[in-house]
KEPARO-376333 format. One record per residue (C-alpha): residue number from 1; residue in one letter; y, x, z. Coordinates in Angstrom, 3 decimals. Example, Ala and Ser with C-alpha at 12.3 -4.5 7.8 and 13.67 -1.06 7.14 Angstrom:
// residues 2
(1,a,(-4.500,12.300,7.800)) (2,s,(-1.060,13.670,7.140)) 
This chain:
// residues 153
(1,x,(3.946,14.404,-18.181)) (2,x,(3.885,17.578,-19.796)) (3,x,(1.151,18.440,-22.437)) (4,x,(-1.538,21.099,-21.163)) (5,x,(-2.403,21.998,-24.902)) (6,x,(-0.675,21.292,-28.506)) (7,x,(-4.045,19.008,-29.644)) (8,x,(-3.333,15.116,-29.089)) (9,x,(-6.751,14.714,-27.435)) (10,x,(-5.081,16.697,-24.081)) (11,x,(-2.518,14.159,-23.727)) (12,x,(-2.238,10.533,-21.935)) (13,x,(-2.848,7.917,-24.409)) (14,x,(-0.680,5.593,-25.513)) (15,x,(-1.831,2.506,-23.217)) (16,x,(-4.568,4.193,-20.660)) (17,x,(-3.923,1.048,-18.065)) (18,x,(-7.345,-0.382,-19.208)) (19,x,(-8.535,-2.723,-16.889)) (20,x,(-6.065,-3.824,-13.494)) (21,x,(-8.006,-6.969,-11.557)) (22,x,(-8.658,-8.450,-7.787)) (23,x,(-11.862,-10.374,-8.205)) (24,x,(-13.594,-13.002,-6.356)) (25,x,(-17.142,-12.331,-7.952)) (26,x,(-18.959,-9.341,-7.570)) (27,x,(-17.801,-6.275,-9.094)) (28,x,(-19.399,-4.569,-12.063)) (29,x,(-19.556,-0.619,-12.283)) (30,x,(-20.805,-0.539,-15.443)) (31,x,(-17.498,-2.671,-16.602)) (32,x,(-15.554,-0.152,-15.302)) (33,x,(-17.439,3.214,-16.607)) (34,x,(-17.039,1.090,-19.855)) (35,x,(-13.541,0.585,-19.835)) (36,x,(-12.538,4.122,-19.255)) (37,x,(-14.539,5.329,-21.495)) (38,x,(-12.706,7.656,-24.422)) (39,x,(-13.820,9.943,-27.263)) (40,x,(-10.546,12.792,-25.937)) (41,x,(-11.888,12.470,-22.255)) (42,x,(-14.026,15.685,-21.493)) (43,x,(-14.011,14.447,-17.436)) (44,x,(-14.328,10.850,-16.110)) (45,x,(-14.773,10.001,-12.076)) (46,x,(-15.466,6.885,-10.308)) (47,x,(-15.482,6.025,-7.131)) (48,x,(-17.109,3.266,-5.479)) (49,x,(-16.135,1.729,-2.472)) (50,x,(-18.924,-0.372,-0.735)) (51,x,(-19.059,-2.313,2.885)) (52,x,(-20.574,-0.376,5.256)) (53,x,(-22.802,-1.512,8.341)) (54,x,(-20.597,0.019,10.596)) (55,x,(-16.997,0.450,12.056)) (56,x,(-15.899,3.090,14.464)) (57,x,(-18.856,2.767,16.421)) (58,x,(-19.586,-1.001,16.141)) (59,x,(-21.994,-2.305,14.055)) (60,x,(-20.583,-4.693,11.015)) (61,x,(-21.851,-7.544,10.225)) (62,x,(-19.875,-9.415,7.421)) (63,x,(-16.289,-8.599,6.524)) (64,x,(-13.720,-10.443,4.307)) (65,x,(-10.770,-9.157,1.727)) (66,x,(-7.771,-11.140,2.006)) (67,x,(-4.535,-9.757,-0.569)) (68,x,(-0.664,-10.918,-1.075)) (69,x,(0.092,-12.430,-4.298)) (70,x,(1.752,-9.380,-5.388)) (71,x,(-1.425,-7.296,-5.178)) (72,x,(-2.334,-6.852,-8.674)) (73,x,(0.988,-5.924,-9.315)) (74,x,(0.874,-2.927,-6.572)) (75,x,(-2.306,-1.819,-8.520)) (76,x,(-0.417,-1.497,-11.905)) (77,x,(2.188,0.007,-10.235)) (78,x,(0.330,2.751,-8.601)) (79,x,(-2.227,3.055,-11.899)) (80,x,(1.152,3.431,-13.932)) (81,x,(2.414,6.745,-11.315)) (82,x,(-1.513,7.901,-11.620)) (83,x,(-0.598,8.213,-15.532)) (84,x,(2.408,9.574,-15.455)) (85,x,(1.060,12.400,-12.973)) (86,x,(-1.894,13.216,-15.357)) (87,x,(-3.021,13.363,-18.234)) (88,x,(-4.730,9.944,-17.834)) (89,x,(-7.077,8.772,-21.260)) (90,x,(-8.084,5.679,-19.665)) (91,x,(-8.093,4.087,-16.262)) (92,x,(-9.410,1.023,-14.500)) (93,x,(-9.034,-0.558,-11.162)) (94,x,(-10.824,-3.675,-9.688)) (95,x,(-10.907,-5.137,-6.137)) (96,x,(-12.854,-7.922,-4.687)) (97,x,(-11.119,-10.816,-2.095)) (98,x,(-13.615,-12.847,-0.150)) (99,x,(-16.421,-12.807,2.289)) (100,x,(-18.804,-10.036,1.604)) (101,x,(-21.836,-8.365,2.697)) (102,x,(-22.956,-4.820,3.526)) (103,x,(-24.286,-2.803,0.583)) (104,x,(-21.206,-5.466,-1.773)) (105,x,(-19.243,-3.525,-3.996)) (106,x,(-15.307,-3.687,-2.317)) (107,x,(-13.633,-1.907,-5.162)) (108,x,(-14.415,0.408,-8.602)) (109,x,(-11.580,2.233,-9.739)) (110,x,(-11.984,4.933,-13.000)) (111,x,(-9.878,7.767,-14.669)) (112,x,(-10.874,9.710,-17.902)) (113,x,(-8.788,12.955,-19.020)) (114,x,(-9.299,15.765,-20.998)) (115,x,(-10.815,17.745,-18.209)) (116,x,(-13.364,17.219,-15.321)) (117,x,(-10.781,18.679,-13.111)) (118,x,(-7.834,16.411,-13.719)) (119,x,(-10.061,12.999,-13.747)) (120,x,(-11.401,14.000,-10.129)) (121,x,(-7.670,14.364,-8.914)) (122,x,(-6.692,11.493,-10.607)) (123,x,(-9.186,9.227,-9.608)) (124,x,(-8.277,10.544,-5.712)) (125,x,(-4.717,9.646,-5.777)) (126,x,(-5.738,6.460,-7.881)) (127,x,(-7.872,5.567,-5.050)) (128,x,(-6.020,7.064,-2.328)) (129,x,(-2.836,5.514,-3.132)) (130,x,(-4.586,2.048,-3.891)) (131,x,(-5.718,2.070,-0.315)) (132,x,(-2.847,3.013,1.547)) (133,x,(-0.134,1.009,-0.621)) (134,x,(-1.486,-2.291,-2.325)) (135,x,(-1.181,-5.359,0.224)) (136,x,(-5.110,-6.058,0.768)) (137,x,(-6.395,-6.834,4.305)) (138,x,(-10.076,-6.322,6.181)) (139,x,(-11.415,-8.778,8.208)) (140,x,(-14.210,-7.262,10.170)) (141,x,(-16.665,-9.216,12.434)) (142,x,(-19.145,-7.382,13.928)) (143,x,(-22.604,-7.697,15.995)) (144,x,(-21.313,-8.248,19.555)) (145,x,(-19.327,-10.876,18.500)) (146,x,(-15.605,-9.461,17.883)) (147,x,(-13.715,-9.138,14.889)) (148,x,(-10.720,-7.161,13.384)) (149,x,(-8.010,-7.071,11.285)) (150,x,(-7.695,-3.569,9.421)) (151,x,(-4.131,-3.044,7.569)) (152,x,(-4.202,-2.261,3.300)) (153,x,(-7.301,-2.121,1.987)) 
């Protein structure tokens, strides 16, 4: 990662992987806004992914998160490209496994960096990247009865 400025505040710190975790309990954002939080970091995004009452047209009832074993590994993995892409000061991914409601909290992920700019484009591919690479499955049951499948995250 090259440096955008000559003061040490513009660069990734030293260890910004703050907080990596699939949880079986509800999810906090508070913990996360916490654990990204850093006195260099001029920018910090979140984004919060919640279930939704609805799927493609069908209503959604309940829905369960299912992961492989190597999961949390595929989330340090892609939080460790995130950093070296940007200047990351702190970051923080969590995802819940388990049967949840609508309005539940599915995953919080957070990036801090020096600038609004870079922790909005971090926290995409952070997010982005989580969804379409780490091993995590949907099961979806909805109102008429049926259920689904849905592939990562």
């Amino acid at each position: 990662m090259a440096p955008t400025n000559d003061h040490p505040g513009e660069q990734a710190a030293q260890d910004p992987i703050k907080l990596i975790a699939i949880r079986e309990t509800p999810l906090s954002v508070d913990e996360v806004f916490r654990a990204v939080g850093d006195d260099a970091a001029g920018g910090t995004a979140l984004f919060v992914g919640t279930v939704r009452n609805h799927d493609e047209g069908a209503d959604v009832d309940e829905l369960g998160y299912t992961c492989h074993p190597s999961a949390e590994a595929e989330m340090r993995r892609i939080a460790q490209q995130v950093v070296a892409e940007y200047p990351v000061r702190a970051l923080a991914a969590v995802h819940r496994v388990g049967d949840l409601s609508v309005g539940d909290l599915a995953v919080v992920v957070g990036v801090s960096c020096p600038h609004r700019g870079e922790a909005f484009e971090a926290c995409r591919k952070l997010i982005d990247d989580l969804k379409h690479e780490v091993p995590i499955w949907k099961h979806q049951k909805f109102s008429d009865g049926t259920e689904e499948w849905v592939g990562a995250c």
